[in-house]
C-alpha positions as a LaTeX table, in Angstrom:
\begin{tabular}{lrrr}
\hline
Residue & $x$ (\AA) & $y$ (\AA) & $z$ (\AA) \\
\hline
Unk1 & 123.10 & 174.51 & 1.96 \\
Unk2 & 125.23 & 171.65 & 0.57 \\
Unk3 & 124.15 & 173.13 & $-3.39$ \\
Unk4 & 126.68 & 175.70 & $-1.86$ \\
Unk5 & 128.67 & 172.99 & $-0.88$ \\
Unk6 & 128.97 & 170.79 & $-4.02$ \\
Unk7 & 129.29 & 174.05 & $-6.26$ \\
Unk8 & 132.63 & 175.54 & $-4.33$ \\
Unk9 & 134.23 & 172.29 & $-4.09$ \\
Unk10 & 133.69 & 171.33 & $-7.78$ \\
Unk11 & 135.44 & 174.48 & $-8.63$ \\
Unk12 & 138.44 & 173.43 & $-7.40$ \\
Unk13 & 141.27 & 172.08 & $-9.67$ \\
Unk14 & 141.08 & 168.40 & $-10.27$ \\
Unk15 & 138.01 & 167.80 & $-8.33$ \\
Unk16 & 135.40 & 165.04 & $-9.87$ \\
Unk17 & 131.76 & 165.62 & $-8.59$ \\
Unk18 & 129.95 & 162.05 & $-8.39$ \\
Unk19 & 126.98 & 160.39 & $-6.63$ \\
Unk20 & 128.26 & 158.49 & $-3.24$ \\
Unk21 & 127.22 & 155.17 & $-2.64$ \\
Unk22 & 125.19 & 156.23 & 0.10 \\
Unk23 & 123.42 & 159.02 & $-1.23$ \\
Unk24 & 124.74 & 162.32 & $-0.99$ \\
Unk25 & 127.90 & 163.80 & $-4.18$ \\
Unk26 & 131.10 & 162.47 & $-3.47$ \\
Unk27 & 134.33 & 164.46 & $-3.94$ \\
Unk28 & 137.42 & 163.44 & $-5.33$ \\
Unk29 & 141.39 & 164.00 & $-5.90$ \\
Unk30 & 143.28 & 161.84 & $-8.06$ \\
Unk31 & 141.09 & 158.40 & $-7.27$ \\
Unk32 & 141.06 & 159.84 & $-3.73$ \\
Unk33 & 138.18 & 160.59 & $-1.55$ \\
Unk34 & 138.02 & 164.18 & $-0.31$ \\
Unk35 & 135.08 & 163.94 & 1.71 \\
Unk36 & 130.83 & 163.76 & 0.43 \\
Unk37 & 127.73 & 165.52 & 1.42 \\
Unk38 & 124.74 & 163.48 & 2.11 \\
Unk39 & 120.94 & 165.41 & 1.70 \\
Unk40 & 121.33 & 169.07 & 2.53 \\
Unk41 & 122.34 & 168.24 & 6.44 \\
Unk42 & 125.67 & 166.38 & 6.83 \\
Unk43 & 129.23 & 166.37 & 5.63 \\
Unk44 & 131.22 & 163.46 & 6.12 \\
Unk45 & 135.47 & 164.20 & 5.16 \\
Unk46 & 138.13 & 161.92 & 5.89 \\
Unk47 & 141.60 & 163.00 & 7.51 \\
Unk48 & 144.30 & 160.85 & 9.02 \\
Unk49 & 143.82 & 160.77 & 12.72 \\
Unk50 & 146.39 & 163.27 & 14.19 \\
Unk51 & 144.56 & 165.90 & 11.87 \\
Unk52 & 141.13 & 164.49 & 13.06 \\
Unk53 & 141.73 & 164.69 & 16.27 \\
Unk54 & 142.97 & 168.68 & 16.06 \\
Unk55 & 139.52 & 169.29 & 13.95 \\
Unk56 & 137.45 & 167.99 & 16.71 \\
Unk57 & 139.60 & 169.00 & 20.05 \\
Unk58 & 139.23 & 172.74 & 18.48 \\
Unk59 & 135.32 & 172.18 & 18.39 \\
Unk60 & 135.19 & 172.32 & 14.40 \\
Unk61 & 133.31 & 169.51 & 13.71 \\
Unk62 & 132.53 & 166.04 & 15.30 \\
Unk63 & 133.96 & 162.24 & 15.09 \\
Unk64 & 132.25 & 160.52 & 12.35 \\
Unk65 & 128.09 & 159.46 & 13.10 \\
Unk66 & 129.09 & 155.22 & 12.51 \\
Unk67 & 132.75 & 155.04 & 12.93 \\
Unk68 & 133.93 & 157.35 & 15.62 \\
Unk69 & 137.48 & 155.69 & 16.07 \\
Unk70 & 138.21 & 156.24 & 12.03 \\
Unk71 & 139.82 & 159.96 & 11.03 \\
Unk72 & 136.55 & 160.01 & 9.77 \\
Unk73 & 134.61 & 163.48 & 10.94 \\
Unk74 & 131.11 & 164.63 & 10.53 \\
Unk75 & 130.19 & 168.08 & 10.06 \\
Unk76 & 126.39 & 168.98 & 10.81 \\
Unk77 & 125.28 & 171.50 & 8.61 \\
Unk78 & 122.53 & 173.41 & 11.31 \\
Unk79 & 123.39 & 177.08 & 9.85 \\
Unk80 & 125.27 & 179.29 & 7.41 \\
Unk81 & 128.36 & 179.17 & 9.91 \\
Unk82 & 128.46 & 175.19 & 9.41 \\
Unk83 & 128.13 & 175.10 & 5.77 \\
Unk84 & 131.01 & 177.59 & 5.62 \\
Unk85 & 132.86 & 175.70 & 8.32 \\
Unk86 & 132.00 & 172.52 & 6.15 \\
Unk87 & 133.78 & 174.31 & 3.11 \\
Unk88 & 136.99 & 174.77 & 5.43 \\
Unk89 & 137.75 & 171.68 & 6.28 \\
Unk90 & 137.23 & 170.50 & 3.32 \\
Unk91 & 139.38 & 172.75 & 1.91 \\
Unk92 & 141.64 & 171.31 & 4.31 \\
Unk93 & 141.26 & 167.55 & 2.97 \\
Unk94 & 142.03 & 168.98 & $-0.47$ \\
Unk95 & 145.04 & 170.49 & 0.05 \\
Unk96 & 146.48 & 167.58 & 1.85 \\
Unk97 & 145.34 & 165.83 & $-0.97$ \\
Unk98 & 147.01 & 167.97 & $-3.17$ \\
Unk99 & 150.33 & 168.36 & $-1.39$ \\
Unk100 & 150.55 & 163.93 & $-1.58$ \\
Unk101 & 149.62 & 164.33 & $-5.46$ \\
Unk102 & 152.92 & 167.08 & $-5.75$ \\
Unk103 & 155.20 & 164.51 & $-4.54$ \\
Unk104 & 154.37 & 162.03 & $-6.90$ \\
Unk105 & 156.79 & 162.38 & $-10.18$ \\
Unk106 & 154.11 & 162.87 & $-12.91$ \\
Unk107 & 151.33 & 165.41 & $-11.88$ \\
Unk108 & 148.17 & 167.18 & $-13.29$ \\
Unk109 & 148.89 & 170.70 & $-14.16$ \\
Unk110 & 146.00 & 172.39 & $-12.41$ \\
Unk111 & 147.10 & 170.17 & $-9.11$ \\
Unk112 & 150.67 & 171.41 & $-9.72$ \\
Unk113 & 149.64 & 175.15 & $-9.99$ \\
Unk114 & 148.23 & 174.70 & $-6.30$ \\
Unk115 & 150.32 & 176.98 & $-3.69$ \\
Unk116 & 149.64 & 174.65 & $-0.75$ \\
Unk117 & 151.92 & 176.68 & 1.30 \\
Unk118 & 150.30 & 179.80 & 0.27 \\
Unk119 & 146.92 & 178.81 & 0.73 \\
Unk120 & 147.31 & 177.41 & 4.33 \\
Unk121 & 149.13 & 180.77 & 5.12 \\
Unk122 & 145.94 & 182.06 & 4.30 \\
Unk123 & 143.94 & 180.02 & 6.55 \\
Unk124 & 142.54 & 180.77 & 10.03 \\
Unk125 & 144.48 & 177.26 & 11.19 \\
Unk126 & 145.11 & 176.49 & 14.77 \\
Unk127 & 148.84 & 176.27 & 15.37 \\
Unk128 & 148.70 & 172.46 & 15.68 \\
Unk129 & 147.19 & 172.19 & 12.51 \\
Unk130 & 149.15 & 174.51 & 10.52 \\
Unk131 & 151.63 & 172.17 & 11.58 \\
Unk132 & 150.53 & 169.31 & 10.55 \\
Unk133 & 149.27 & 170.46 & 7.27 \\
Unk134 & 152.91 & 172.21 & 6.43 \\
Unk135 & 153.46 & 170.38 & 2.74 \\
Unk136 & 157.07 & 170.87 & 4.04 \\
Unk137 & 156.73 & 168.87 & 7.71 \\
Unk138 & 159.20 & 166.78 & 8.35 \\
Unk139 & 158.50 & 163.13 & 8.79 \\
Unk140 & 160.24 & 161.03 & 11.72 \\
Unk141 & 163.26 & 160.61 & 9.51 \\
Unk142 & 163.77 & 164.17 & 8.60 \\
Unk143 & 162.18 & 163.81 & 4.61 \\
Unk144 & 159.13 & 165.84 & 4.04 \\
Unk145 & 156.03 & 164.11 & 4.28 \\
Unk146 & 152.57 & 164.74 & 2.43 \\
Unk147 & 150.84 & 167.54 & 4.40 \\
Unk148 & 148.86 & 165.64 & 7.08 \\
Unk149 & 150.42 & 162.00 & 6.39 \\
\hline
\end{tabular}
């Protein structure tokens, strides 16, 4: 299940495959940790808390195995359903990723070409999440913040 796993997400523009430190392939975004897969049974993906906390009220995943008060989650992969489910909120790290490396003033082409927008249209998000994730959200003093940040 995670071969599945590790070969969609290295597909993905700007994505560097490597071994974690734990075990398991790591996944990165511009020096940034997108989330790993250890042995063919767990996912572990950080998000900032708010976006955490949507991801497990809506019953997608779980708080993270060891650190349960991080916006660290933990996605068991028991089925098909998981390992897609595992691919979706990934997805959903990388485009907040993506939407944080946009603002900065010098960017990677392939991250550049990324619709984030677009792409979360696309998405089965609940409405709390679509809001959060919105590239365009505005922060508490009315700028627009990376998605999720």
């Amino acid at each position: 299940m995670t071969t599945d796993i590790v070969s969609t997400v290295e597909s993905w523009p700007g994505i560097v495959v490597e071994p974690h430190r734990f075990g398991g392939r790591e996944f990165t975004l511009g020096g940034r940790e997108v989330g790993h897969v250890h042995g063919t049974r767990q996912v572990d993906i950080p998000f900032p808390k708010r976006v955490r906390d949507v991801v497990v009220g809506e019953g997608f995943t779980s708080k993270h195995h060891l650190f349960p008060e991080s916006g660290w989650v933990t996605k068991y992969l028991d089925s098909e359903a998981d390992t897609e489910r595992a691919v979706w909120l990934l997805r959903i790290a990388y485009l907040s990723h993506v939407a944080a490396l946009q603002r900065r003033p010098s960017v990677d082409g392939a991250i550049a070409s990324v619709d984030v927008a677009a792409e979360i249209d696309r998405m089965d998000l609940p409405g709390a999440l679509r809001d959060l994730l919105s590239p365009d959200r505005p922060d508490s003093n009315g700028t627009a913040t990376a998605a999720g940040r």
